[in-house]
N, C-alpha and C positions, 0 to 999 in steps of 0.2 A: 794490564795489557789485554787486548781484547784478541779471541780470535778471530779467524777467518772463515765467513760462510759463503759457500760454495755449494752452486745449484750445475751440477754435468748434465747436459743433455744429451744422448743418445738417440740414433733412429737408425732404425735396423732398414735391410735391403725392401721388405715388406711396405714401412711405412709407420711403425709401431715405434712409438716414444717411450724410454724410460727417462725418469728424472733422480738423478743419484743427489741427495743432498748431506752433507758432510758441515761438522763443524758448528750443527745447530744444534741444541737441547732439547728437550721435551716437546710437546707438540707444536711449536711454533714453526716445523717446517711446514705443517699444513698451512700455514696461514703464507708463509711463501712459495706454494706451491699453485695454490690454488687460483691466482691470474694465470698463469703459464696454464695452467688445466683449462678453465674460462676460453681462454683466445684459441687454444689446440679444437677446441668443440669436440673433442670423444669424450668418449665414456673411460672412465679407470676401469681397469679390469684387475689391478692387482695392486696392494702394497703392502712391502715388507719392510718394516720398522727396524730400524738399526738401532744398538744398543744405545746411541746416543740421545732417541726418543725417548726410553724409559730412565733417561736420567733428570732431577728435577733443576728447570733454567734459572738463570739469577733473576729475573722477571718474577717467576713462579715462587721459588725462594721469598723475595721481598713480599709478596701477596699474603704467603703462610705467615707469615713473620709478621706483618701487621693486624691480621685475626685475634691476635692474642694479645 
């Protein structure tokens, strides 16, 4: 059973975007984050990696697993 990912976006009264991403593994949220950053035209000014980043994806799994 697969989970569910989920990209929140947030904009403060300023104008300032956070993007919460949940439910994704390892660094594959940058690669769904990174349209939404593209089309927004700013600059990142900050990110903080949830533990779910440093955990390794089943993508990433299979990769190590076929090295050997």
């Amino acid at each position: 059973m697969s989970e569910i990912q989920e990209i929140e976006v947030v904009i403060d009264e300023l104008g300032n975007v956070k993007l919460l991403v949940r439910g994704v593994k390892g660094q594959s949220c940058l690669e769904l984050t990174s349209e939404i950053e593209q089309l927004l035209g700013g600059q990142v000014l900050e990110r903080q990696n949830t533990d779910e980043f440093h955990e390794v994806s089943d993508l990433q799994d299979d990769r190590l697993s076929n090295r050997f």
